[in-house]
BALOFI-971803 format. One line per field, with one value per residue (C-alpha): residue number from 1; residue in three letters; chain; x, y, z. Coordinates in Angstrom, 1 decimal, padded with zeros to 4 digits. Each point is the difference from the previous one (the first is absolute). Example, Ala and Ser with C-alpha at 12.3 -4.5 7.8 and 13.67 -1.06 7.14 Angstrom:
! residues 2
seq 1, 2
type ala, ser
mol A, A
xx 012.3, 001.4
yy -004.5, 003.4
zz 007.8, -000.7
//
This chain:
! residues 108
seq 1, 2, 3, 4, 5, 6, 7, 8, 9, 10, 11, 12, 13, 14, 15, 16, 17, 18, 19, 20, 21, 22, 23, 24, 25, 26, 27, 28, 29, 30, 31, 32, 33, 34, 35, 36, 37, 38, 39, 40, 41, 42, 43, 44, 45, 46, 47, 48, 49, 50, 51, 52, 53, 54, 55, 56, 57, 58, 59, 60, 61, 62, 63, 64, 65, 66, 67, 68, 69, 70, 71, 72, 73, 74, 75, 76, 77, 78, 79, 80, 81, 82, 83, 84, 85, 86, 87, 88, 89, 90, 91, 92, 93, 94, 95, 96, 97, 98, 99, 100, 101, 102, 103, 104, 105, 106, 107, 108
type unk, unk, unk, unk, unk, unk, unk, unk, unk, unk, unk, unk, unk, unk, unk, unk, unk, unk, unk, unk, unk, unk, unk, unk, unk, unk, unk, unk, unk, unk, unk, unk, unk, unk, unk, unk, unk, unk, unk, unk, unk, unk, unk, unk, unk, unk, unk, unk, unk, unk, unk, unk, unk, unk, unk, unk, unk, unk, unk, unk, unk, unk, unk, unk, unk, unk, unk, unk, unk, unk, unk, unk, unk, unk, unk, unk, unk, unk, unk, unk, unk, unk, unk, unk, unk, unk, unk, unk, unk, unk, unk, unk, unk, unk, unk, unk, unk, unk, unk, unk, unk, unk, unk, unk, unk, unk, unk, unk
mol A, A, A, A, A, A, A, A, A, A, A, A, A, A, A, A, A, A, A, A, A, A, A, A, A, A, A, A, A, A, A, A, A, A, A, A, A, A, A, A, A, A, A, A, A, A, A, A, A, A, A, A, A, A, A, A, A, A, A, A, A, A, A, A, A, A, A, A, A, A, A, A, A, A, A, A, A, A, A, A, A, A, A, A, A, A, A, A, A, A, A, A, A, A, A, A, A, A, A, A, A, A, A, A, A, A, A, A
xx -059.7, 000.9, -000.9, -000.9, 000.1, -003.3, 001.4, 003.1, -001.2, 002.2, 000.2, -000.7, 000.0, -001.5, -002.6, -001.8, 003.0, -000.1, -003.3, 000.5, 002.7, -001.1, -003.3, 001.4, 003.4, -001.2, -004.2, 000.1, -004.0, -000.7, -001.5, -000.2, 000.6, 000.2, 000.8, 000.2, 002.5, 002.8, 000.1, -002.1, 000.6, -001.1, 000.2, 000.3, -000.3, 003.5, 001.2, 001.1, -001.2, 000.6, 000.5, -000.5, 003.6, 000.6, 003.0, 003.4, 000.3, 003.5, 002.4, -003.6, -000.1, -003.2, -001.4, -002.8, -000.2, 000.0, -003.3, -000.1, -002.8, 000.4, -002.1, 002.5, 000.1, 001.4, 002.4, 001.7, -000.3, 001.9, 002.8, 000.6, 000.4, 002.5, 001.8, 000.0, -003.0, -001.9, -003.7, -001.7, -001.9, -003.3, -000.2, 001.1, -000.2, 002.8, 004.0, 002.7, 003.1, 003.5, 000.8, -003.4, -002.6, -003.3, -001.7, -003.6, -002.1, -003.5, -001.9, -000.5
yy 065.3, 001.0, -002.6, 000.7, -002.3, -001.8, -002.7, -001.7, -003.4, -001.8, -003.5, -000.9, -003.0, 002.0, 001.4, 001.5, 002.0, 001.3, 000.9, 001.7, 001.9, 001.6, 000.9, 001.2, 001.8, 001.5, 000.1, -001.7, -001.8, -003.2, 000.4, -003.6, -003.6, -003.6, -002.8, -002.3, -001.3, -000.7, 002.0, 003.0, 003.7, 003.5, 002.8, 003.5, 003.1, 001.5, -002.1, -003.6, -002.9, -002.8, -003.5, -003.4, -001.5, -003.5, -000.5, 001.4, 002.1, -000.3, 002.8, 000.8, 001.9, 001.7, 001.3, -001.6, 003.1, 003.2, 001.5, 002.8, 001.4, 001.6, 001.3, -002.2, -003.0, -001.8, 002.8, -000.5, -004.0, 000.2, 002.7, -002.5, -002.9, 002.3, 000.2, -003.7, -001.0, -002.5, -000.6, -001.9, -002.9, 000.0, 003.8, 001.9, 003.1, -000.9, -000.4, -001.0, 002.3, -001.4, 000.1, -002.0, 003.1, -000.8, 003.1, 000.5, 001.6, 001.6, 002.2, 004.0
zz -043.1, 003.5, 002.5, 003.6, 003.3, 000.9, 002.4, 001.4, 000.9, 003.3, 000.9, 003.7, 002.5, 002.7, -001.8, 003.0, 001.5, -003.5, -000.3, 003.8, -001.0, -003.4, 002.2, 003.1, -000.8, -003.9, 001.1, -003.2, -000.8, -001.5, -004.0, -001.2, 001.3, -001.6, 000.9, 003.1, 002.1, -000.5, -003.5, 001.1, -002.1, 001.3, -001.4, 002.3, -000.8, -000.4, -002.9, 001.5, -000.5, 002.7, -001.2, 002.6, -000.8, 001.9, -001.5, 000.2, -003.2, -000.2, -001.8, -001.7, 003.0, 002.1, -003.2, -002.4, -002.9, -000.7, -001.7, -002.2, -002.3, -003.2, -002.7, -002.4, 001.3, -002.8, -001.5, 003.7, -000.2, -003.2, 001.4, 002.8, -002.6, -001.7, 002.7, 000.8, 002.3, -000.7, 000.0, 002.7, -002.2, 001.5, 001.4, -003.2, 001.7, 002.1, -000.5, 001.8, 000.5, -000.6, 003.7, 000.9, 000.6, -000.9, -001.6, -000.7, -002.3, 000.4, -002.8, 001.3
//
């Protein structure tokens, strides 16, 4: 049941010097967006995935999630449980870390 990294998803007030960045300094392309101001979500190319944020996110910190896929989706939802995450109610392919990280999960 080993898992991979799809995406790590980044909250961000200045969502164009963002955007810039990943383009310019990593040549990094634009796969998906959604959205519209002020709660707009792209996608690029390298793995992140940049979230409008207008609001201070607090010790939450600059990142949304971390995405990984798995071809046992639900063998590694139950480890995590095990271990003491919990289930995000209405995404139940996502859990919460004791420290606060949001993880998650996509089918391979």
């Amino acid at each position: 049941m080993k898992a991979t990294l799809d995406h790590v998803a980044l909250n961000v007030r200045d969502f164009e010097w963002y955007l810039n960045f990943f383009e310019e300094v990593f040549n990094m392309k634009e796969e998906k967006r959604q959205g519209d101001m002020p709660y707009r979500k792209f996608w690029l190319d390298g793995g992140i995935q940049l979230c409008e944020c207008q609001v201070d996110t607090g010790s939450a910190g600059p990142m949304d999630h971390i995405c990984f896929v798995s071809d046992d989706v639900d063998a590694v939802i139950e480890a995590a449980k095990a271990r003491g995450c919990i289930t995000v109610p209405y995404k139940p392919t996502w859990f919460i870390l004791p420290n606060g990280v949001v993880i998650e999960m996509k089918k391979q």
